[in-house]
C-alpha positions in Angstrom: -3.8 -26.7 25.8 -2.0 -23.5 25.2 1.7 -23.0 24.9 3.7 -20.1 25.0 4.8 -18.9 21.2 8.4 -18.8 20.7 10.4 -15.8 19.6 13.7 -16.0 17.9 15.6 -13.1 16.7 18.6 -12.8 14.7 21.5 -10.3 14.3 22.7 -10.1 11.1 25.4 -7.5 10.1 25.0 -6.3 6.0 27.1 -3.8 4.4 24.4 -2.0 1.0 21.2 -0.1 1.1 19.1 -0.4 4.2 15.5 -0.9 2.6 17.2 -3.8 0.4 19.0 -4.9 3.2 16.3 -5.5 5.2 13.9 -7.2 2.3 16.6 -9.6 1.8 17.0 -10.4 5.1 13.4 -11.7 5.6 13.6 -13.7 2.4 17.2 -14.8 3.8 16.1 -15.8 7.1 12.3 -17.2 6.5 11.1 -14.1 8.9 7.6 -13.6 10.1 7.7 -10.3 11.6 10.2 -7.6 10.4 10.3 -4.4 12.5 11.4 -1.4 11.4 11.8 2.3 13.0 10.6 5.2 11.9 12.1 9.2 11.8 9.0 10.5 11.5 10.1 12.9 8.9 7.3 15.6 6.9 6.0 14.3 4.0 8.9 16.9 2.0 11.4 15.5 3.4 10.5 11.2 2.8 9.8 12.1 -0.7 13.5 13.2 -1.4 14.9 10.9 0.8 12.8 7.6 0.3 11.2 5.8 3.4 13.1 2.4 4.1 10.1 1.8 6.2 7.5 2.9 3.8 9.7 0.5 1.1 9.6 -2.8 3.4 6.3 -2.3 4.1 5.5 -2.6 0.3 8.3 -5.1 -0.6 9.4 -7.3 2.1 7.4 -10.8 2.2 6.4 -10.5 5.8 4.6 -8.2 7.9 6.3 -5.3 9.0 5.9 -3.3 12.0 6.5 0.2 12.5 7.8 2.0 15.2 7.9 5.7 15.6 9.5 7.4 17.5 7.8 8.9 20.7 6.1 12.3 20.5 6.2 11.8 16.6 3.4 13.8 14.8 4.0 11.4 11.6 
């Protein structure tokens, strides 16, 4: 018997950093997917600036998905 999976999302408004943020939403909420977009900026530029979703693919205690942006060469 197959049944359709369910999909809940949740809106959560947080004031702080955005790679924290995010991390301890997933912990806050119990989340099985987090998905995160992407600037698609050189590697220069994501060393000086940090990668939030570089960071909550290493830290957040789900699996993360990562979007790019279209035509993105990163």
């Amino acid at each position: 018997v197959y049944s359709k999976p369910q999909v809940e999302a949740v809106v959560d408004v947080v004031d702080g950093e955005p790679k924290h943020v995010l991390c301890d939403a997933v912990e806050k909420h119990h989340a099985d997917l987090l998905v995160v977009g992407s600037q698609g900026y050189g590697a220069i530029r994501r060393a000086l600036l940090g990668s939030v979703s570089d960071y909550c693919a290493h830290h957040a205690d789900c699996s993360v998905v990562i979007v790019k942006q279209p035509g993105s060469k990163n």
